[in-house]
Structure formats: C-alpha cells, structure tokens
py3Dmol code that shows the C-alpha trace and the ligand (Angstrom):
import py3Dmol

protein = """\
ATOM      1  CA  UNK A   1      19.773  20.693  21.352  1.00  0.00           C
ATOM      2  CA  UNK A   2      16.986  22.274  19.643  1.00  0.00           C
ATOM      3  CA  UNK A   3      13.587  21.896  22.028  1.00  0.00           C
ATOM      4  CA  UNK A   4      11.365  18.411  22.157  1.00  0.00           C
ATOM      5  CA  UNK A   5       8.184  20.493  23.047  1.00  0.00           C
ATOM      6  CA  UNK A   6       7.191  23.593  20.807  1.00  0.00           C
ATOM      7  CA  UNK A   7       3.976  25.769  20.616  1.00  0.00           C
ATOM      8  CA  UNK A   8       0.928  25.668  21.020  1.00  0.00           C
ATOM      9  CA  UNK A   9      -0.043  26.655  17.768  1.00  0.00           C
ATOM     10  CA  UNK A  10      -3.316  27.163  16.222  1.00  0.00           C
ATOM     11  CA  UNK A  11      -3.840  24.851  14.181  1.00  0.00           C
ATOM     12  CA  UNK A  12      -7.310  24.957  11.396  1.00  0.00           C
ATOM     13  CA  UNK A  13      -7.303  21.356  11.097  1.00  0.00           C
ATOM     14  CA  UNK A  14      -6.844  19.800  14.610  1.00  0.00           C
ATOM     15  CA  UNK A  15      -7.290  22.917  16.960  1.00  0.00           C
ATOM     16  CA  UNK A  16      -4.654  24.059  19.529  1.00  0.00           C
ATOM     17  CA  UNK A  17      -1.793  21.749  18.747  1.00  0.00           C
ATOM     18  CA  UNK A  18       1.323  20.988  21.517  1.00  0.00           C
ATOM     19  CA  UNK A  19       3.889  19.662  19.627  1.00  0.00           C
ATOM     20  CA  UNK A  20       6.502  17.132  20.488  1.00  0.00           C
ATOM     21  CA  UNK A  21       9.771  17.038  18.039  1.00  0.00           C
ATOM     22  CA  UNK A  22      10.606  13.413  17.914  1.00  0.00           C
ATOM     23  CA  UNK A  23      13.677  14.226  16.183  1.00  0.00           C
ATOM     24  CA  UNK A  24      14.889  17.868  17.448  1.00  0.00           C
ATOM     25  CA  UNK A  25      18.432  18.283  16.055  1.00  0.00           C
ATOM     26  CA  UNK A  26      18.094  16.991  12.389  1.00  0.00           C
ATOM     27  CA  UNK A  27      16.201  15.469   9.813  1.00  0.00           C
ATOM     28  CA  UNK A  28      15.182  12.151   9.740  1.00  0.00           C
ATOM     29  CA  UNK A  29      12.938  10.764   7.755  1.00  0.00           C
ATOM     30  CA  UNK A  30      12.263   7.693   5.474  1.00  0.00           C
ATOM     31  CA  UNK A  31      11.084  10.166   2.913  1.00  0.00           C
ATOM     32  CA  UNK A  32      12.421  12.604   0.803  1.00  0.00           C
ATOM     33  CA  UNK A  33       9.617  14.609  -0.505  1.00  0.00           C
ATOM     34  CA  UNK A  34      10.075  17.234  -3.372  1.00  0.00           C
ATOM     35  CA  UNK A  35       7.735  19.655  -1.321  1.00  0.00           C
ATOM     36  CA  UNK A  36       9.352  19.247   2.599  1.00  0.00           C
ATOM     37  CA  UNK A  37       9.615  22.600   4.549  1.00  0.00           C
ATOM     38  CA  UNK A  38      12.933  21.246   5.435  1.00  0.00           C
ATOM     39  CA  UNK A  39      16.286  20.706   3.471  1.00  0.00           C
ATOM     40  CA  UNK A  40      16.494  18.089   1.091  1.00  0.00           C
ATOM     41  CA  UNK A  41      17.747  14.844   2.068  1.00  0.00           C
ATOM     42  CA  UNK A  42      18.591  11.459   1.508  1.00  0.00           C
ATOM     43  CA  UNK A  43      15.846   9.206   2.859  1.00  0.00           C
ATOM     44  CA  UNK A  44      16.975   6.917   5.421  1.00  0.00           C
ATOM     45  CA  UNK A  45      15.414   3.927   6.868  1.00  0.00           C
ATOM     46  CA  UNK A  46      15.852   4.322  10.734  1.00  0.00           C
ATOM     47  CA  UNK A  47      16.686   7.477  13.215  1.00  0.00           C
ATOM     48  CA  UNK A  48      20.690   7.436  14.896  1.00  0.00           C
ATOM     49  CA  UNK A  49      19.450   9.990  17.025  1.00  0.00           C
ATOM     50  CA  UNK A  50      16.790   9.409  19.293  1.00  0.00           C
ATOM     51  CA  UNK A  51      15.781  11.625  22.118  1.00  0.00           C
ATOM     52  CA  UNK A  52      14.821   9.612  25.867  1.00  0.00           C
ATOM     53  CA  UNK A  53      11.257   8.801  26.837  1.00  0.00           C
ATOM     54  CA  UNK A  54      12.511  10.431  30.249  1.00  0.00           C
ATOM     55  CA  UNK A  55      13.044  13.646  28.496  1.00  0.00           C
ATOM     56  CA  UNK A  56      10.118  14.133  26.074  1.00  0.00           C
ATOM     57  CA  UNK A  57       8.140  12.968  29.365  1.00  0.00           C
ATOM     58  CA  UNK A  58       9.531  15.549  31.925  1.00  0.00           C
ATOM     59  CA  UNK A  59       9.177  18.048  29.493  1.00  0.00           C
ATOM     60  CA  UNK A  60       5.740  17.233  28.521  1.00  0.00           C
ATOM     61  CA  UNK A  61       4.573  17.422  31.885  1.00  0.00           C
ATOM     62  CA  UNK A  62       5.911  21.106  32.432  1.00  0.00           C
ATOM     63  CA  UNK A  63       4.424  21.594  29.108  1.00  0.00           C
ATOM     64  CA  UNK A  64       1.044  20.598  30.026  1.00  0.00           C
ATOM     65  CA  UNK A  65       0.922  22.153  33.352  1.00  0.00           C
ATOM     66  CA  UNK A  66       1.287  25.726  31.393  1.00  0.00           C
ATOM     67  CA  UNK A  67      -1.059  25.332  28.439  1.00  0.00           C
ATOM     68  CA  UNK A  68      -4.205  23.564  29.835  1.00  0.00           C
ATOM     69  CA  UNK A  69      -6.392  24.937  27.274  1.00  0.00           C
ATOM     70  CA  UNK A  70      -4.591  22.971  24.143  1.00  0.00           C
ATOM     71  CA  UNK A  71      -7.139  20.607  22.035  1.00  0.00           C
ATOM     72  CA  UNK A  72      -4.431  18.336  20.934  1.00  0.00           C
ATOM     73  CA  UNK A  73      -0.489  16.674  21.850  1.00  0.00           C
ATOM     74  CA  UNK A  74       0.858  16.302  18.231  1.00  0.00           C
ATOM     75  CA  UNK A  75       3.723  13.792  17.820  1.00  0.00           C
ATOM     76  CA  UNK A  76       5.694  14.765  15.015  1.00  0.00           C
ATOM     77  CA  UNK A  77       9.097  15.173  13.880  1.00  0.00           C
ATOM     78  CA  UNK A  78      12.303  17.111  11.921  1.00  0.00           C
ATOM     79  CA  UNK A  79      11.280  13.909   9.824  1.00  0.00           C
ATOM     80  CA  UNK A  80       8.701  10.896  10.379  1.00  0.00           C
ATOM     81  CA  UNK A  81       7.772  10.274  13.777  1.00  0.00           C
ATOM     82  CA  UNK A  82       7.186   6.649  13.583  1.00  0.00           C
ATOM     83  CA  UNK A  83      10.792   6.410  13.102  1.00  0.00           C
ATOM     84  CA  UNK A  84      11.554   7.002  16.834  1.00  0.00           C
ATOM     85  CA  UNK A  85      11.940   3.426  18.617  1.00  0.00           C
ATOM     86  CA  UNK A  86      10.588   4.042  21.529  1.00  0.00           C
ATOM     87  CA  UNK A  87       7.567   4.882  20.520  1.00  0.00           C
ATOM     88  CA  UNK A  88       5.450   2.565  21.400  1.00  0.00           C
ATOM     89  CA  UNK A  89       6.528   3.291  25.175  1.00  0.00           C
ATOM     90  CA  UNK A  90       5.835   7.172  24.266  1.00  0.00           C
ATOM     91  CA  UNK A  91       2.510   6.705  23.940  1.00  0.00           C
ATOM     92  CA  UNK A  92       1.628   4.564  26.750  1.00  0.00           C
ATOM     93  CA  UNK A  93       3.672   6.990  28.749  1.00  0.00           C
ATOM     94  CA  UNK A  94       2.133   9.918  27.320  1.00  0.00           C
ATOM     95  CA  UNK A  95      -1.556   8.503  27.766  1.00  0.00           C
ATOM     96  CA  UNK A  96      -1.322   7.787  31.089  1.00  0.00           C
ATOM     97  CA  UNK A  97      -1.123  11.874  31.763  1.00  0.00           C
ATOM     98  CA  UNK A  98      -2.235  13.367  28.800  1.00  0.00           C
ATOM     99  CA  UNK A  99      -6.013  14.018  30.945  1.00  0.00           C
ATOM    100  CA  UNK A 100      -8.835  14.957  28.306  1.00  0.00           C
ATOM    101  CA  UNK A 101      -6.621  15.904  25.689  1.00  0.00           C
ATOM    102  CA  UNK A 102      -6.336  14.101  22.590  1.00  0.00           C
ATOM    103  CA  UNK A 103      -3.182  12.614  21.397  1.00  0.00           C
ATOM    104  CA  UNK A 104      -2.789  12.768  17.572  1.00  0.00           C
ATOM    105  CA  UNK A 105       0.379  11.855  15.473  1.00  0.00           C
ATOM    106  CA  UNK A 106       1.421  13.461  11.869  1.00  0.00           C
ATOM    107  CA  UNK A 107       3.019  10.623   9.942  1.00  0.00           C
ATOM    108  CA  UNK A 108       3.978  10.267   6.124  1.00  0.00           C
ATOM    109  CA  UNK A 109       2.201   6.568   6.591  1.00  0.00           C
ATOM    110  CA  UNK A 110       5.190   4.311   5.450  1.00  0.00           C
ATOM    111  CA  UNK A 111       5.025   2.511   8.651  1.00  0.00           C
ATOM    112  CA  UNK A 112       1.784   1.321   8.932  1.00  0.00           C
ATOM    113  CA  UNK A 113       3.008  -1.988   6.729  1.00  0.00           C
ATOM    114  CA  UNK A 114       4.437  -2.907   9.955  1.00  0.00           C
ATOM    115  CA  UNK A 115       1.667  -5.068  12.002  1.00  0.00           C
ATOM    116  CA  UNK A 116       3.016  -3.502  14.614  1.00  0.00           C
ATOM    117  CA  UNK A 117       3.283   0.075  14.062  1.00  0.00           C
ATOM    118  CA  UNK A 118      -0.574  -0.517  13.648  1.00  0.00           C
ATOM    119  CA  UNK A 119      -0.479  -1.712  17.235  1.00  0.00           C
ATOM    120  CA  UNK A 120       0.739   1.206  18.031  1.00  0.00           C
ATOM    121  CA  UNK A 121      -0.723   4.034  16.366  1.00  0.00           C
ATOM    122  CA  UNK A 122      -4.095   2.551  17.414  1.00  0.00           C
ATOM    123  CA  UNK A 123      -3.671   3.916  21.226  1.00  0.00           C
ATOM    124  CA  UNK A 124      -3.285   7.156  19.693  1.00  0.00           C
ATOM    125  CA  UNK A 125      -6.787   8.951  19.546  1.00  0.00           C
ATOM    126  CA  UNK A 126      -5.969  10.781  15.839  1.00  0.00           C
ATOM    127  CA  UNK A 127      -4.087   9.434  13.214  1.00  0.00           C
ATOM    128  CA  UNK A 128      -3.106  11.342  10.047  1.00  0.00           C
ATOM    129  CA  UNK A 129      -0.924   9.459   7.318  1.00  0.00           C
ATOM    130  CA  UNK A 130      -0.073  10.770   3.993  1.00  0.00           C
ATOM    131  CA  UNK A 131      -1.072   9.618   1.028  1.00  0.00           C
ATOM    132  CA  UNK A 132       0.046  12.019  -2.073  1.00  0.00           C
ATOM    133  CA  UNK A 133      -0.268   9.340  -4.865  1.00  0.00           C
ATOM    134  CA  UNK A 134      -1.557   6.190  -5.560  1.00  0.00           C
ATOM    135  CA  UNK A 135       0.292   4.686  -8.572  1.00  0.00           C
ATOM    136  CA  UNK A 136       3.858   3.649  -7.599  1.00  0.00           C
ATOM    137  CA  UNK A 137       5.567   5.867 -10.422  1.00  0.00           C
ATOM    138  CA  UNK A 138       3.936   9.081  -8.965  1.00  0.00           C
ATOM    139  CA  UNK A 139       4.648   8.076  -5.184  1.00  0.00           C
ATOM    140  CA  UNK A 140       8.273   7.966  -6.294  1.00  0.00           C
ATOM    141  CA  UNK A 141       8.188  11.085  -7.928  1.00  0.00           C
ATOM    142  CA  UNK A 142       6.842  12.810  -5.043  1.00  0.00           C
ATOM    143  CA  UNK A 143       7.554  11.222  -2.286  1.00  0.00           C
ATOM    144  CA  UNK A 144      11.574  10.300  -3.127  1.00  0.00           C
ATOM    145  CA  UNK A 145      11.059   7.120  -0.340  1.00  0.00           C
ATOM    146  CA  UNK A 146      13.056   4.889   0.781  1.00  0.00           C
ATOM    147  CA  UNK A 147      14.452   2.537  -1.554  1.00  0.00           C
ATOM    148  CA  UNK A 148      12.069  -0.398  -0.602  1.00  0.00           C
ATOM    149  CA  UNK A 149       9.076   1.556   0.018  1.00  0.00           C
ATOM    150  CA  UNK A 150       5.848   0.421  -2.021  1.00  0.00           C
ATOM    151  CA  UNK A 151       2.750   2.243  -2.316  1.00  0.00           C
ATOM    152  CA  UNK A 152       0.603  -0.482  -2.985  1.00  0.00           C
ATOM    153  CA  UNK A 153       1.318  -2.426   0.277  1.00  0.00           C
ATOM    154  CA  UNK A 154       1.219   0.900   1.718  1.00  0.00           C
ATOM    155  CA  UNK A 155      -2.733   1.225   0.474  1.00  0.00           C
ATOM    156  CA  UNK A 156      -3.489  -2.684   1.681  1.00  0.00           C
ATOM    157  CA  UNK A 157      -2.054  -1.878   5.148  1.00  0.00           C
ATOM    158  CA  UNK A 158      -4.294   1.625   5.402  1.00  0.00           C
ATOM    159  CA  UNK A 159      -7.221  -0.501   5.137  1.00  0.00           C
ATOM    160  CA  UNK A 160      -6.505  -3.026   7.154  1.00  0.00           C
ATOM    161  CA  UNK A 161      -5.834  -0.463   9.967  1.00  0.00           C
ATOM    162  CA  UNK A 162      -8.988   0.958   9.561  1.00  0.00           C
ATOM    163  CA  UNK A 163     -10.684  -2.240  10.131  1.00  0.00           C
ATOM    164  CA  UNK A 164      -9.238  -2.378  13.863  1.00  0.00           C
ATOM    165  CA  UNK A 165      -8.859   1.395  14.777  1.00  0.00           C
ATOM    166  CA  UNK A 166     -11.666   3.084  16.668  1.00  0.00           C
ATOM    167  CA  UNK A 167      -9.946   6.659  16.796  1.00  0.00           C
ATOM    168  CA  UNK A 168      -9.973   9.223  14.172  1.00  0.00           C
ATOM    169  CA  UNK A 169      -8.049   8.541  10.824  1.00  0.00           C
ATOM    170  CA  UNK A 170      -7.316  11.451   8.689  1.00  0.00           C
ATOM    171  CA  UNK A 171      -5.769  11.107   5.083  1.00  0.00           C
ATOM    172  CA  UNK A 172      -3.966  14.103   3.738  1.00  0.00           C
ATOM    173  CA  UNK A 173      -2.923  14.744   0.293  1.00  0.00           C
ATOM    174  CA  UNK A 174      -0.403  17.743  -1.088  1.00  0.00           C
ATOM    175  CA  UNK A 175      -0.747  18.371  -4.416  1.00  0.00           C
ATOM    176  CA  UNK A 176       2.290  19.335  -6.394  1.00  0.00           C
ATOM    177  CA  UNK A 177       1.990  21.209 -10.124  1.00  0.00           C
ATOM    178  CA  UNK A 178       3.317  18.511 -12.955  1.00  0.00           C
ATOM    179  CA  UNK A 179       2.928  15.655 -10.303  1.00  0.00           C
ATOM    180  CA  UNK A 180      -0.492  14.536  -8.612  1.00  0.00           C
ATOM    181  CA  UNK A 181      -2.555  17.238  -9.913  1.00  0.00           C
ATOM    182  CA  UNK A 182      -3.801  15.049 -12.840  1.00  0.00           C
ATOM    183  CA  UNK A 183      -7.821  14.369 -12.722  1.00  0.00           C
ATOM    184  CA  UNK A 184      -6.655  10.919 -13.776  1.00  0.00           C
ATOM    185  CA  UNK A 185      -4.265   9.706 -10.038  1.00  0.00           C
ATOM    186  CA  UNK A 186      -6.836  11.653  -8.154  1.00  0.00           C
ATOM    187  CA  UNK A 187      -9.785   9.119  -9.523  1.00  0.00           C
ATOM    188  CA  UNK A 188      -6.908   6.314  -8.819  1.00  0.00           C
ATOM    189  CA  UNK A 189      -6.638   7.674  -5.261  1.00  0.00           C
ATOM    190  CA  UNK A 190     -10.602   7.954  -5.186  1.00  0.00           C
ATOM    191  CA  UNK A 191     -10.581   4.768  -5.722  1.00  0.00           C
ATOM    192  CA  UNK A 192      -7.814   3.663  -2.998  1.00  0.00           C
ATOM    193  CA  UNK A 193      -9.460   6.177  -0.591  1.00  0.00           C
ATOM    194  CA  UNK A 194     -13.107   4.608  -0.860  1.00  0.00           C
ATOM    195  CA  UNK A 195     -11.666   1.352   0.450  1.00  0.00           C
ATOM    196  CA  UNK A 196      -9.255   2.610   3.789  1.00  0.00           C
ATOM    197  CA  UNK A 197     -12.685   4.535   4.736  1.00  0.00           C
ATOM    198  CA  UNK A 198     -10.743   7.558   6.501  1.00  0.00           C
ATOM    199  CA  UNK A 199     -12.794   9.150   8.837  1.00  0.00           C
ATOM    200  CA  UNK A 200     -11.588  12.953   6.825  1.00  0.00           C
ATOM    201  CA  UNK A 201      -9.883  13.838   3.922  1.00  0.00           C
ATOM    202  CA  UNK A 202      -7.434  16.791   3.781  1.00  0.00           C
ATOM    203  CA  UNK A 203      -6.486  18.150   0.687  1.00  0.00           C
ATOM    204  CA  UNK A 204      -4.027  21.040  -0.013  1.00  0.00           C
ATOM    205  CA  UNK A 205      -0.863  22.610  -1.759  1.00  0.00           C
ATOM    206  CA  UNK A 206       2.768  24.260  -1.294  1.00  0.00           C
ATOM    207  CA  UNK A 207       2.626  27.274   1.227  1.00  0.00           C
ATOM    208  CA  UNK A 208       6.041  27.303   2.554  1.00  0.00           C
ATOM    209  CA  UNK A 209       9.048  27.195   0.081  1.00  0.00           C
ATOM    210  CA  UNK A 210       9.896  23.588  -0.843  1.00  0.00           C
ATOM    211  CA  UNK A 211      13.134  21.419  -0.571  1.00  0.00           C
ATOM    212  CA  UNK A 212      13.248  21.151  -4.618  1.00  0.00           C
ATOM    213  CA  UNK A 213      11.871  23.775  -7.405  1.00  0.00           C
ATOM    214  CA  UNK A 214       8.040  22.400  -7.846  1.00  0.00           C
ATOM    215  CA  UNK A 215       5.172  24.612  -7.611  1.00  0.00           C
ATOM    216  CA  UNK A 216       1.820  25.093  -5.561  1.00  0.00           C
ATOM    217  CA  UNK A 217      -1.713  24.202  -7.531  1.00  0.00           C
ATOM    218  CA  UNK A 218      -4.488  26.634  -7.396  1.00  0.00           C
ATOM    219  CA  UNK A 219      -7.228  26.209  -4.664  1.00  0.00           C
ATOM    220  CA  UNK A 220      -9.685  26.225  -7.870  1.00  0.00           C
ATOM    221  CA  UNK A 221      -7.555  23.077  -8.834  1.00  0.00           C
ATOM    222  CA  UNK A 222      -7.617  21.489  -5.197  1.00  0.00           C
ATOM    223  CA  UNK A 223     -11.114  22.182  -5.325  1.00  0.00           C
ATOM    224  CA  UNK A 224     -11.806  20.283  -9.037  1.00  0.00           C
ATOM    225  CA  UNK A 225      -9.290  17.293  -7.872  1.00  0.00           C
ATOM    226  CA  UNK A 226     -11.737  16.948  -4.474  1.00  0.00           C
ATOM    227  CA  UNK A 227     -14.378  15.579  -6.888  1.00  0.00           C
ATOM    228  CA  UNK A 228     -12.527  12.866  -7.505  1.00  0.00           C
ATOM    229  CA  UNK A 229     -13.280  11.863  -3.910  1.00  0.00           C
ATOM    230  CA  UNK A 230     -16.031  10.278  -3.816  1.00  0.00           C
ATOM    231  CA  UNK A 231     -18.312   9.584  -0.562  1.00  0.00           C
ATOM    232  CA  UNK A 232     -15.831  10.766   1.790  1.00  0.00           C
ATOM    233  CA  UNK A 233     -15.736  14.272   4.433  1.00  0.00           C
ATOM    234  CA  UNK A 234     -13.230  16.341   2.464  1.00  0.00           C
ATOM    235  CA  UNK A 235     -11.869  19.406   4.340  1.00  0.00           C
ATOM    236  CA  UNK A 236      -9.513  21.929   1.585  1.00  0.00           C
ATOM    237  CA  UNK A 237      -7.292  24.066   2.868  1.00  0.00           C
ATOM    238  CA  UNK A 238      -8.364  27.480   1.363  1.00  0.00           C
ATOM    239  CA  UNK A 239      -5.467  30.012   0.821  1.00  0.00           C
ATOM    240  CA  UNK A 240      -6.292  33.016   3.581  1.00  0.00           C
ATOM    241  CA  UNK A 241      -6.145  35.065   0.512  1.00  0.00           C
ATOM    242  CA  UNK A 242      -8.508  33.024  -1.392  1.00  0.00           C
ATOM    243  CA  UNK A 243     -11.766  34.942  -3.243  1.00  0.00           C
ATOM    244  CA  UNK A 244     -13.735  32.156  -4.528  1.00  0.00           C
ATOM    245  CA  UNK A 245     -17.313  32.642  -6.672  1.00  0.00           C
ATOM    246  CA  UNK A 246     -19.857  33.437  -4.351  1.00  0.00           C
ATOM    247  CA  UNK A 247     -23.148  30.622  -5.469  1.00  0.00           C
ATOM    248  CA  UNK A 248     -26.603  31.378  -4.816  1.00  0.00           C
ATOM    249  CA  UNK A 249     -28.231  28.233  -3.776  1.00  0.00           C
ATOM    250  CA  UNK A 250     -32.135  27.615  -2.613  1.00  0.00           C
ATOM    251  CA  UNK A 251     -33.049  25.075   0.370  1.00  0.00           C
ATOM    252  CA  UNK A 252     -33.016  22.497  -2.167  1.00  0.00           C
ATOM    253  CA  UNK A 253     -30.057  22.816  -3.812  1.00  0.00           C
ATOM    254  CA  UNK A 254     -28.195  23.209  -0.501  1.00  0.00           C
ATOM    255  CA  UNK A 255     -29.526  19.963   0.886  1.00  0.00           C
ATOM    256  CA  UNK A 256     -28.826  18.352  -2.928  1.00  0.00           C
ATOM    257  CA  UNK A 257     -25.182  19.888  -2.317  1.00  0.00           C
ATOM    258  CA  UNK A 258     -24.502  18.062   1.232  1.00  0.00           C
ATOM    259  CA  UNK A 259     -26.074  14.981   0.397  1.00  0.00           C
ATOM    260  CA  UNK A 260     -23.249  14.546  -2.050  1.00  0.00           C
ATOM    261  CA  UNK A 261     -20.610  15.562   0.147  1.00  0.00           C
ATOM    262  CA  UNK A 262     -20.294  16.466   3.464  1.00  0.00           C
ATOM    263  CA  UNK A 263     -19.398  20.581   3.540  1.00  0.00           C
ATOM    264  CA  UNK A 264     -16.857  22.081   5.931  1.00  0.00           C
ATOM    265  CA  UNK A 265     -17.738  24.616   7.461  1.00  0.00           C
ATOM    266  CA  UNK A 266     -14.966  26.640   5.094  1.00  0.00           C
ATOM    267  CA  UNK A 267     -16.428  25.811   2.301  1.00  0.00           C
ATOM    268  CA  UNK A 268     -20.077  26.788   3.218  1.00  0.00           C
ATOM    269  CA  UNK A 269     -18.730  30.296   4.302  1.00  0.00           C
ATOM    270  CA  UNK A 270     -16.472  30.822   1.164  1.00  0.00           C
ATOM    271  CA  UNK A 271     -18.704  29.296  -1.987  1.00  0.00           C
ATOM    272  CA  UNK A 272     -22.014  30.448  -0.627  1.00  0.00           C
ATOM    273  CA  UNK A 273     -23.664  34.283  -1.201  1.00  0.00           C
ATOM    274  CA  UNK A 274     -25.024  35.689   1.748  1.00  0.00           C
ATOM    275  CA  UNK A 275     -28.643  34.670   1.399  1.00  0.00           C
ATOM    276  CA  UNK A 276     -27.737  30.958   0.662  1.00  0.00           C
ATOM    277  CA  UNK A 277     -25.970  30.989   4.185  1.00  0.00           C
ATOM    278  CA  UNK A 278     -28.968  32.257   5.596  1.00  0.00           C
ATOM    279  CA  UNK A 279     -30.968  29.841   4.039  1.00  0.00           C
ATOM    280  CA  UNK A 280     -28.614  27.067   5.568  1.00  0.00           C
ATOM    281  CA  UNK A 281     -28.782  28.319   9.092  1.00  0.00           C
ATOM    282  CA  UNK A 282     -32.462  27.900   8.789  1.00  0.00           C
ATOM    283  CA  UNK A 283     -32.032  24.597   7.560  1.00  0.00           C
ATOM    284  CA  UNK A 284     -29.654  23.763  10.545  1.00  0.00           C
ATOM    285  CA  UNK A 285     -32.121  25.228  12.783  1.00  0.00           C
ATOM    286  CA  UNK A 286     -34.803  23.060  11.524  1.00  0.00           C
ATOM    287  CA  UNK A 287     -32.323  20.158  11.753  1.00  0.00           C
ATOM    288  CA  UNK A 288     -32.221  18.957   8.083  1.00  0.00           C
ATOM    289  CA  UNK A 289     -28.861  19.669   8.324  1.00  0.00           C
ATOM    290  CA  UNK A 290     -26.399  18.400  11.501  1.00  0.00           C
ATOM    291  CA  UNK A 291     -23.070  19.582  12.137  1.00  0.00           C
ATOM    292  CA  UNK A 292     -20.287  17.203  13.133  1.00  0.00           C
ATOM    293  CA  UNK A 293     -16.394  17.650  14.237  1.00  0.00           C
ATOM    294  CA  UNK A 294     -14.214  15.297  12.951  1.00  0.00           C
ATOM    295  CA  UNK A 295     -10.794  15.040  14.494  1.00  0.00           C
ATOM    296  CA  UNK A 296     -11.428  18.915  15.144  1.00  0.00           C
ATOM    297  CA  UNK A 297     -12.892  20.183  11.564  1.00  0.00           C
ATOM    298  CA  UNK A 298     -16.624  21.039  11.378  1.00  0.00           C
ATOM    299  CA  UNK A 299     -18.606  19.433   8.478  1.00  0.00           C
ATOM    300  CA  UNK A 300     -22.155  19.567   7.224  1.00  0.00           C
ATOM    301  CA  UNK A 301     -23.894  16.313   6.378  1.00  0.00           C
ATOM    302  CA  UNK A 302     -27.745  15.253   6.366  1.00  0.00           C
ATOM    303  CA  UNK A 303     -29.366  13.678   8.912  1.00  0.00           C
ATOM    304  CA  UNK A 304     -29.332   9.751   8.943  1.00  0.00           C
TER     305      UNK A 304
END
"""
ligand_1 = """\
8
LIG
S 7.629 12.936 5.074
Fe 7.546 14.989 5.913
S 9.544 15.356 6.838
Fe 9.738 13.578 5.500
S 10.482 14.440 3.602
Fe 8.250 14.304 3.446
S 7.507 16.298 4.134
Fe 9.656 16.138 4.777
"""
view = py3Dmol.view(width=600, height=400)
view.addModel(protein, "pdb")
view.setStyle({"model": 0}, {"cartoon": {"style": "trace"}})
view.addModel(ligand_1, "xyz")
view.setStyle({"model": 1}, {"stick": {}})
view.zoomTo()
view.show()
C-alpha cells in the first residue's frame, strides 16, 4: 500500500503542510474533473477502500514526533477526503494530539450539503472547498460530478456553513481555457462568493498536466477574472516564472489600491516598482496599512 502520511511540503498557501492520504491506493472521488493531476475517472459516490483510524493515527503520531516544525496536518486524498467514513472519528482523534498545529482539510466541497459533514468539518481549524463554477452547466463541464450533484444546493450549503464555522474558510477556484474563464461566470461566482463570506479567495490555473486535453489561462487572465470578486481577500497564484508590469504608485494611490481589495503580499512585490514598495513600507510603518495572515497567506488591508 502506497503511504497514509507524505511530506512535509512547502506549501505558498497554507505553510508547511503534513499530509494524510485518505485514500492511498486509488482514486476515489465523487468528481471527475477535466483538470485532476490524477487519471481520469468515473466519479463515484462513496470510497470501497478505506484505510483504519488505527493506522492513519499510529502513523500520524510517528509523523509528528519527526517534523515538529510543520504549520499545518492536511487531510486530503487520491480523491475527496470527505469521502472517507470515518471521518468524523479522524478528526476528533487527530485533535486530541495534533498540539499547536492547525488541522486543515482540501475538499472539492460536494459534501458540505450534508448537515452533517458541516458538523464535521467545523472541528477542523481550515477549511478549503472548491468552487470552479457557479452556473450548473459550467460545474458539469468542469467538474464531471457525480450524477446527482447540484451546484446550486452546493452554494446554499457554503453559506450556511459559514454562518456556524469559526475557523478559517478558504474558497479556491481553477480556471480552465474555454470553461470558467468567461468575465461573465466569474461575476456569477462574485456574486455567489459575496454571500458564503469566505474568509480568502484562491484563484489559479493548470500547472501539472491534466486528466483530459484543456489548457491553463494566463496569470494576466487570473488576474482580470479576480475583479470580478468583489469585497473579498483574494490571494493568485503567480506562475514562478511570471514578469508582470511593474506600477508606480504614490501613498495615495496605494492606500486607494488596498481599500478596494485587500493585497497579498505577492501581489504587492510583483505589480509594484521599487519606489512604490518603499513607499508602502513607510505606510506600514506608520500603520495606515496592517498586515494580516489568513489561513497562512499575508494580505494588506487598511486599518478599521
Ligand atoms: S475533486 Fe480533486 S481528486 Fe477529484 S477529480 Fe477533481 S481534482 Fe481530481
């Protein structure tokens, strides 16, 4: 059997990352996305294989003992994670002896129609769910779910999680060329995205080869689609080769800039000149501008 616990690896978005593989030897997921790092296949609607609480645990523990220094415990899977039926046992198990780290789960977000799934996920101190589309049609497109999978309950669930979970909900969106990179679905997910109130927004593209022939977007076009999003701390994921135009802003225009949206921290070092970032280190000395991590990302906002 392929190994439960894997890493650490350094992640951007959540910081050193231990991951546990909820579904070692195969795929199994409830999706079939036309952009999955793994093989195609056909969506099913709950695992046959399931690896023991006992096991993940003991190995966990070992785990734990020889990479103190991790930020996070990431529960994911060859697959969906929320899949696994024990899960609910996993994480009380795991949060009795996880010590300061954070527990955070990777999830496609199907599940969270079930009442109880948001029972669960809401000991879990990070929550990311996907949400690629908005409109049923493109969901399909992308996404390939389950046959009885609907995006619109999906949405109505999101929010109502928010409204009882006090940990850190992340949204992430991949774009795919020809699919959800239309101005139009990203105001419809604006929209849907304004009303869950995640905590962050990630945004970002194909950079491993896909299960089906569909293509990455440029990060110009992630960065144009992010506009869509209204209101909400947006964090891009920047291609390392990625040469953006440098801007030159003054004090005002930087603290115009942030009062629209939050900055990362990314996006301050690769769209500003080097005399605009001076100016904004000033202005963060002064304290007209305060930093703040979310779920591990730095962003800029004003002060309230
Ligand atoms: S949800 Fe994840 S594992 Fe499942 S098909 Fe989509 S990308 Fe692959």
């Amino acid at each position: 059997m392929s190994e439960i616990i894997f890493g650490p690896v350094n992640s951007r978005r959540f910081g050193k990352s231990l991951g546990i593989d909820l579904s070692p030897a195969l795929k199994q997921c409830n999706f079939d996305c036309v952009y999955c790092e793994l093989k195609g296949a056909k969506p099913i609607k709950e695992m046959s294989e399931v690896v023991l609480v006992r096991e993940i645990i003991t190995s966990l523990k070992k785990a734990l003992i020889k990479y103190s220094d991790i930020d996070v415990i990431t529960l994911t899977a060859n697959g969906e994670p929320t899949l696994y039926p024990n899960l609910r046992e996993l994480v009380d198990e795991i949060n009795k002896i996880k010590g300061a780290h954070k527990l955070l789960i990777l999830s496609n977000g199907a599940s969270i129609v079930n009442p109880k799934m948001q029972n669960i996920l809401s000991k879990i101190d990070i929550v990311k769910l996907s949400l690629d589309c908005a409109t049923q049609k493109c969901f399909k497109k992308i996404d390939r779910p389950y046959s009885q999978i609907d995006i619109y309950k999906i949405i109505e669930s999101m929010k109502k999680f928010r409204k009882l979970y006090k940990g850190s909900f992340v949204i992430e969106i991949l774009v795919v060329e020809g699919i959800n990179d239309k101005i139009q679905e990203f105001e419809k997910l604006g929209d849907a995205l304004k009303e869950i109130k995640p905590d962050r927004v990630d945004i970002s593209t194909i950079d491993r080869p896909p299960a089906y022939k569909v293509n990455m977007v440029s990060t110009d076009r992630l960065k144009e689609l992010s506009l869509c999003l209204k209101d909400l701390h947006v964090s891009i994921a920047y291609r390392k080769d990625y040469k953006g135009k440098k801007n030159s802003f003054n004090d005002s225009q930087i603290l115009n800039l942030i009062s629209k949206r939050p900055q990362s921290s990314e996006d301050i070092n690769l769209s500003f000149d080097d005399d605009s970032k001076k100016r904004f280190e000033i202005l963060l000395e002064k304290k007209l501008i305060h930093e703040e991590s979310i779920a591990g990302t730095i962003f800029y906002i004003l002060p309230s």
